[in-house]
BAMAR-796227 format. One record per residue: residue in three letters; chain; x, y, z of N, C-alpha, C in turn. Coordinates in Angstrom, 3 decimals. Layout:
residues N
- Ala, A, X, Y, Z, X, Y, Z, X, Y, Z
...
//
This chain:
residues 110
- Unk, A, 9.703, -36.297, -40.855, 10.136, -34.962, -40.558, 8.945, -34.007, -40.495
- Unk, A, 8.306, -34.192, -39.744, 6.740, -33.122, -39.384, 7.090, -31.736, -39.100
- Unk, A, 8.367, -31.794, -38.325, 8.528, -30.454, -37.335, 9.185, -29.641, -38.743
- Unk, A, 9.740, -30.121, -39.571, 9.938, -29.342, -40.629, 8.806, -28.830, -41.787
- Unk, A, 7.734, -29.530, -41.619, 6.607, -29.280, -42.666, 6.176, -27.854, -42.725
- Unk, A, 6.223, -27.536, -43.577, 5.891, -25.611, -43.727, 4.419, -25.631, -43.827
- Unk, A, 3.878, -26.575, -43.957, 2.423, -26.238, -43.472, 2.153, -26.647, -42.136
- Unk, A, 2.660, -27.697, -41.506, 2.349, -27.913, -39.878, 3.224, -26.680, -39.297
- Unk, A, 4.269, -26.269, -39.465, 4.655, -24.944, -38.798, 3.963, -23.611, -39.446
- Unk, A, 3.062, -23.166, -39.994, 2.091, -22.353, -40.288, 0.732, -22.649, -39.256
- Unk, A, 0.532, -23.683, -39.638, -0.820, -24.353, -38.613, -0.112, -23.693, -37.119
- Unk, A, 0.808, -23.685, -36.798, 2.036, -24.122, -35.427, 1.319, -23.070, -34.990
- Unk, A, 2.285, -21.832, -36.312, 2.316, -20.163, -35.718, 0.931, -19.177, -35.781
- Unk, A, 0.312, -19.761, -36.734, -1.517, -19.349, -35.923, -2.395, -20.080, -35.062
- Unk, A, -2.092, -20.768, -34.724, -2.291, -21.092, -33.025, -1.817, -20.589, -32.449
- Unk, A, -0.763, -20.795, -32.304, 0.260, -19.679, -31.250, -0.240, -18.229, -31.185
- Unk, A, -0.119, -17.728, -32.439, -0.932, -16.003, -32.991, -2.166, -15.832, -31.963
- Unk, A, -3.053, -17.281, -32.283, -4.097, -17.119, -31.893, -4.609, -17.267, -30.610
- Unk, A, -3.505, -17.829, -29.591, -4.019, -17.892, -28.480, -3.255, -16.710, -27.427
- Unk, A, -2.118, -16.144, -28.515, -1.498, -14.799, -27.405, -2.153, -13.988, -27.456
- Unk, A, -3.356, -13.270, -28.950, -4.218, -12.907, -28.834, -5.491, -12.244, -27.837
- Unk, A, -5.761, -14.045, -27.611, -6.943, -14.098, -26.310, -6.310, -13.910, -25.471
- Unk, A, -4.927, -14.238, -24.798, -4.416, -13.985, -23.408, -4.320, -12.441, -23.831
- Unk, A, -3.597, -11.714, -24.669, -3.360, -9.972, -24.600, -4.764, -9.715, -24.414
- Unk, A, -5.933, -9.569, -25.176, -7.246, -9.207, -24.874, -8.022, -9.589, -23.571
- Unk, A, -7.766, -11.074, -22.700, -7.808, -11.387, -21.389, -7.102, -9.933, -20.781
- Unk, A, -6.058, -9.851, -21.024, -4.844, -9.316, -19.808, -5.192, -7.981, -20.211
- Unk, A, -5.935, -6.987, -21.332, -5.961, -5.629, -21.443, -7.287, -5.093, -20.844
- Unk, A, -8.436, -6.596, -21.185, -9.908, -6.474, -20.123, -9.698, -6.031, -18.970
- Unk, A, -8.772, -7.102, -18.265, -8.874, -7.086, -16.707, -8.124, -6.217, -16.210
- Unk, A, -7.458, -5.206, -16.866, -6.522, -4.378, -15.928, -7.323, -2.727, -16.586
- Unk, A, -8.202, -3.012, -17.840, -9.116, -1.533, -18.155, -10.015, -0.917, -17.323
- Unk, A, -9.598, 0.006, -16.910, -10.027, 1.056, -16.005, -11.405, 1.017, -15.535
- Unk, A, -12.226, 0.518, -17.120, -13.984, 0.728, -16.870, -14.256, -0.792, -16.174
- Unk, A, -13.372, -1.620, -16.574, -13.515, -3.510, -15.844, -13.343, -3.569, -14.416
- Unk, A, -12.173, -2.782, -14.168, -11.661, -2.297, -12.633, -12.877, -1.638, -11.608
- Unk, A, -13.493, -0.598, -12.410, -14.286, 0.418, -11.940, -15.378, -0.511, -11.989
- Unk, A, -15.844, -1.261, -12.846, -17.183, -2.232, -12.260, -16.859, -3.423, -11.422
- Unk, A, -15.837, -3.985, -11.000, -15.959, -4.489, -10.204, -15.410, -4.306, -9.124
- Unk, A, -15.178, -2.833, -8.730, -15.033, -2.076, -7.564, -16.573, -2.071, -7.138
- Unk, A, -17.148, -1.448, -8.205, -18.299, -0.978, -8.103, -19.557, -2.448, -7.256
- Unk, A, -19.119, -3.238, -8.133, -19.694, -4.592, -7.106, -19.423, -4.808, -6.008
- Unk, A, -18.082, -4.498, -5.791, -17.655, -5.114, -4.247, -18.260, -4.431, -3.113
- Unk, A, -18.242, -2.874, -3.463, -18.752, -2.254, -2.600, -20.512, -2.293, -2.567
- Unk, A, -20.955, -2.928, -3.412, -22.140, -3.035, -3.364, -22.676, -4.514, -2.730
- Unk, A, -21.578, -5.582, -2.828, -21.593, -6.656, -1.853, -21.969, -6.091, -0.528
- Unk, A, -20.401, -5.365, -0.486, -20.305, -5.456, 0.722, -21.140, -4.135, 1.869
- Unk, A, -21.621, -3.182, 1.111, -22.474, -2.747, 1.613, -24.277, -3.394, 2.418
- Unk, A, -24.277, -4.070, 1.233, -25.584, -5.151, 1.547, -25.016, -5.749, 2.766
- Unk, A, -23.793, -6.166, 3.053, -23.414, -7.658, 3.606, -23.493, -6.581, 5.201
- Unk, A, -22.988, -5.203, 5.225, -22.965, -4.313, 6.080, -24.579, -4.124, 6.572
- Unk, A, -25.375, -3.175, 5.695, -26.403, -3.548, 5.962, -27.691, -4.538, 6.517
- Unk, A, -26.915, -5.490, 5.920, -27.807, -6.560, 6.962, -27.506, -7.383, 7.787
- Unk, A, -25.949, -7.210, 8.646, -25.602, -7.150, 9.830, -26.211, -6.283, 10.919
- Unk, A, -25.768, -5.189, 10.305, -26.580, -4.131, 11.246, -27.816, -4.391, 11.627
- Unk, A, -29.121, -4.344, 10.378, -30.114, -4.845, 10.601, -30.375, -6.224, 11.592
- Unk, A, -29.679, -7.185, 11.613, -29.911, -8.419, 12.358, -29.346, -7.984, 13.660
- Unk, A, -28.165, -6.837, 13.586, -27.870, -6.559, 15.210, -28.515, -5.776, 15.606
- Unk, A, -29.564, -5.187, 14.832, -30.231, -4.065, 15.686, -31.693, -5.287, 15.945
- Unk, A, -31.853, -6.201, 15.434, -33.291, -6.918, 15.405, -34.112, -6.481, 14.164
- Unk, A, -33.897, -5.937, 13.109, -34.580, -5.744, 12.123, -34.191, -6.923, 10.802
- Unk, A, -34.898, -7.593, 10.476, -34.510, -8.378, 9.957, -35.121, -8.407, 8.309
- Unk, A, -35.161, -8.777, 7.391, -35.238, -7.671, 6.058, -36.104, -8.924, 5.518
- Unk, A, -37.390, -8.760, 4.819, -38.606, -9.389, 4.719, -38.561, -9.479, 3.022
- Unk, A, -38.537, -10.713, 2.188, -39.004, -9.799, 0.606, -40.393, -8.908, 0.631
- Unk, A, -40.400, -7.872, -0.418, -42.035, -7.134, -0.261, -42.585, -8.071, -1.403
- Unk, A, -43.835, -7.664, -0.719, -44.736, -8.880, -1.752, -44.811, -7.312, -3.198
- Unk, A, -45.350, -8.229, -4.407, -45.786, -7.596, -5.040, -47.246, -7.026, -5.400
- Unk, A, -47.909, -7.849, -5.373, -49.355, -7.896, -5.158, -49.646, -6.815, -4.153
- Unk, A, -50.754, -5.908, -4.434, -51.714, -5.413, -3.320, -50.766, -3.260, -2.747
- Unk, A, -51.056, -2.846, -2.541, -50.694, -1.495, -1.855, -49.268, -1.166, -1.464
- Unk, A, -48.835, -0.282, -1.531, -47.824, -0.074, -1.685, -47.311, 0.128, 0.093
- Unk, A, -48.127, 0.949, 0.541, -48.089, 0.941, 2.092, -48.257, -0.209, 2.920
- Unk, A, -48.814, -1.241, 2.165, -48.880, -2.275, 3.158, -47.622, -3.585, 2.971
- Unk, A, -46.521, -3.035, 2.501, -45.017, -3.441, 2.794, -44.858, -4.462, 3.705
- Unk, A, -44.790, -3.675, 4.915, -44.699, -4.401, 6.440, -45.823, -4.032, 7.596
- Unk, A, -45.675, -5.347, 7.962, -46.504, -5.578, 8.597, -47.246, -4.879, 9.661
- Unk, A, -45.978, -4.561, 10.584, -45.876, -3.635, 11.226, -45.617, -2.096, 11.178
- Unk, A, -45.743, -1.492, 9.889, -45.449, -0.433, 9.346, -43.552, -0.425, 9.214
- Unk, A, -43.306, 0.761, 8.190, -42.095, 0.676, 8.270, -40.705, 0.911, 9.059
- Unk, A, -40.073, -0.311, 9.221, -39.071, 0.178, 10.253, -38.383, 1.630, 10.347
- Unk, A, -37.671, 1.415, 11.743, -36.921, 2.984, 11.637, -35.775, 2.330, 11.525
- Unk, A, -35.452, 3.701, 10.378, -33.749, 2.924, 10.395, -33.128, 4.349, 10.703
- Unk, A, -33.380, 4.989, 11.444, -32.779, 6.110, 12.361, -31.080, 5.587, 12.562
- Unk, A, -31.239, 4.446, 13.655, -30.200, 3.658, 14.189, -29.328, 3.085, 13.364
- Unk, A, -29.800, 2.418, 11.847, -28.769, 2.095, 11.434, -28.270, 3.483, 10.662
- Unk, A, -28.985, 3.927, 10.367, -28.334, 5.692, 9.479, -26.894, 6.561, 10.696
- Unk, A, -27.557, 5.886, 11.332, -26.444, 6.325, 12.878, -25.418, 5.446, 12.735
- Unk, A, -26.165, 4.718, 12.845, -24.427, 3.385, 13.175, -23.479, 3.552, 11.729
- Unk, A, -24.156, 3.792, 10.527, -23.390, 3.652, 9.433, -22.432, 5.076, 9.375
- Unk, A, -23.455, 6.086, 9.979, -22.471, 7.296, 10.429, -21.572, 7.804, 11.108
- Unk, A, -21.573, 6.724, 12.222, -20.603, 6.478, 13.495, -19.423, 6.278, 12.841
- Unk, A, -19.535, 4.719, 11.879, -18.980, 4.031, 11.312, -17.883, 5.158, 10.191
- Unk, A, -18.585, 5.625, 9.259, -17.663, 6.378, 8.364, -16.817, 7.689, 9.469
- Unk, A, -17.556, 8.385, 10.189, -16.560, 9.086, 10.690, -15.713, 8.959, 11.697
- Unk, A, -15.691, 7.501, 12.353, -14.223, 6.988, 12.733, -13.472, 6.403, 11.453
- Unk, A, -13.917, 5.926, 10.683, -13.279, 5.413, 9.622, -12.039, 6.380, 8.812
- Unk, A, -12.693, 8.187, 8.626, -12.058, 9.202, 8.248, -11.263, 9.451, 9.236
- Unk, A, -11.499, 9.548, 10.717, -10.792, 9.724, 11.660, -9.094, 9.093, 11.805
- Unk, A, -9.613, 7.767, 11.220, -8.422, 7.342, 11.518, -7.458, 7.210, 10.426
- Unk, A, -8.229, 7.362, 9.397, -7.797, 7.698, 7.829, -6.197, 8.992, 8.060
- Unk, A, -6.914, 9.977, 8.480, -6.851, 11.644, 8.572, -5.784, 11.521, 10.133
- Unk, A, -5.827, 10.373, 10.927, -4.511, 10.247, 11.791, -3.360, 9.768, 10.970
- Unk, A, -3.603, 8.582, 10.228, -2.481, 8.114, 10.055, -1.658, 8.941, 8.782
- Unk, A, -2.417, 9.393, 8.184, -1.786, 10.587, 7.619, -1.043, 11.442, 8.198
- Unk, A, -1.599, 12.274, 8.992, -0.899, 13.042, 9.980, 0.259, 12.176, 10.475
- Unk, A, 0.331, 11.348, 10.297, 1.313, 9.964, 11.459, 2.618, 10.001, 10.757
- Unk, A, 2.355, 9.427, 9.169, 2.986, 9.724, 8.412, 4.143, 10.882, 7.987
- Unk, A, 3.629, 12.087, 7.771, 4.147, 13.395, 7.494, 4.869, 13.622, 8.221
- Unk, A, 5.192, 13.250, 9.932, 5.752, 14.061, 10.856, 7.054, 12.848, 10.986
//
């Protein structure tokens, strides 16, 4: 008769205690505001890079590590790119993005 032993059902119910525990502290991490907010905060920092160096490869600029060694100006090779074009394209980019944000709103309401 095990399932009756008052010490194997003590052993039972702090295990049990102990592993709803880790799942409540799992499940209060991942839904806390500051856990949320950093890995918002990553994604958009993925995916900004991942943006960025599309652009760069579609414009032909292609992104070099800088050495460490030696002057600070002498970066690239060719002096430093212009990123005029991508500061453009990323600007193009957000204000159709609001554009269409700021329609479908309007779309909505009426």
């Amino acid at each position: 008769m095990a399932d009756t032993d008052p010490d194997e059902l003590e052993r039972r119910i702090a295990r049990t205690r102990a592993e709803l525990a880790r799942t409540v502290d799992a499940i209060a991490d991942r839904v806390s505001p500051k856990r949320v907010a950093e890995r918002t905060v990553a994604d958009v920092r993925t995916r900004a890079g991942h943006l960025v160096g599309s652009v760069g490869d579609a414009l032909g600029m292609t992104s070099r590590p800088a050495r460490q060694e030696g002057d600070a100006d002498q970066l690239w090779d060719e002096g430093p790119p212009n990123l005029a074009p991508v500061l453009i394209g990323v600007g193009a980019v957000l204000v159709i993005g609001a554009a269409v944000v700021l329609l479908r709103r309007r779309n909505r309401r009426r």
